[in-house]
N, C-alpha and C positions, 0 to 999 in steps of 0.2 A: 272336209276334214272330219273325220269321228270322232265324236264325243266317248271319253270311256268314262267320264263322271258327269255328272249333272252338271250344268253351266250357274251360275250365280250370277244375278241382275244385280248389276253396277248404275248408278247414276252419277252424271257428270255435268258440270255444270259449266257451259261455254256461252261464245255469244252467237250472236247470228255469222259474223263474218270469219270465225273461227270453223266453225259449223258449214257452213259453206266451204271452205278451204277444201276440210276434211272428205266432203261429197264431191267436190270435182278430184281429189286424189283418187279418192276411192275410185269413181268412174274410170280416172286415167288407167288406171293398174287393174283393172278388173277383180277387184274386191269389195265386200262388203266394209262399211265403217266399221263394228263391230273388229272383224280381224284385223285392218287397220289398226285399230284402236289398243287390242291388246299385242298387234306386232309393236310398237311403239311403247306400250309400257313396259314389255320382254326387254327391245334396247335401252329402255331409262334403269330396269331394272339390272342388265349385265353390267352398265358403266361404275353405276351406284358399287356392285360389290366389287369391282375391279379397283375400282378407288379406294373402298375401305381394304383389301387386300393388300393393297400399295402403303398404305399409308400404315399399315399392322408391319409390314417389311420392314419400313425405315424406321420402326420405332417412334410413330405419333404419339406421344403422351395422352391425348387424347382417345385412344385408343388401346384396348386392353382385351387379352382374348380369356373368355372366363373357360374357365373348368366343368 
């Protein structure tokens, strides 16, 4: 995949068995942890504004769209 901007080092802080998890996925799927890593924050990240979406819809109080 090309890079069209410089990449920015992320640190992340897991355990061993976490860590491991993520390497045998990686391995299963023929990927790097890295893209792994940020495929996985891309879908934490779609749900995150699908939710706030939803919830600006139904009219959350807690929820307010600024100007």
């Amino acid at each position: 995949m090309p890079l069209s901007k410089p990449s920015t080092i992320v640190a992340l802080r897991m355990t061993e068995q976490e860590r491991d998890a993520l390497m045998r996925l990686a391995h299963e799927q023929h990927v790097t942890m890295s893209s792994l890593i940020r495929e996985g924050l891309r879908l934490v990240a779609e749900d995150a504004d699908a939710d706030l979406f939803r919830a600006l819809a139904e009219g959350d109080s807690r929820c307010q769209m600024v100007a």
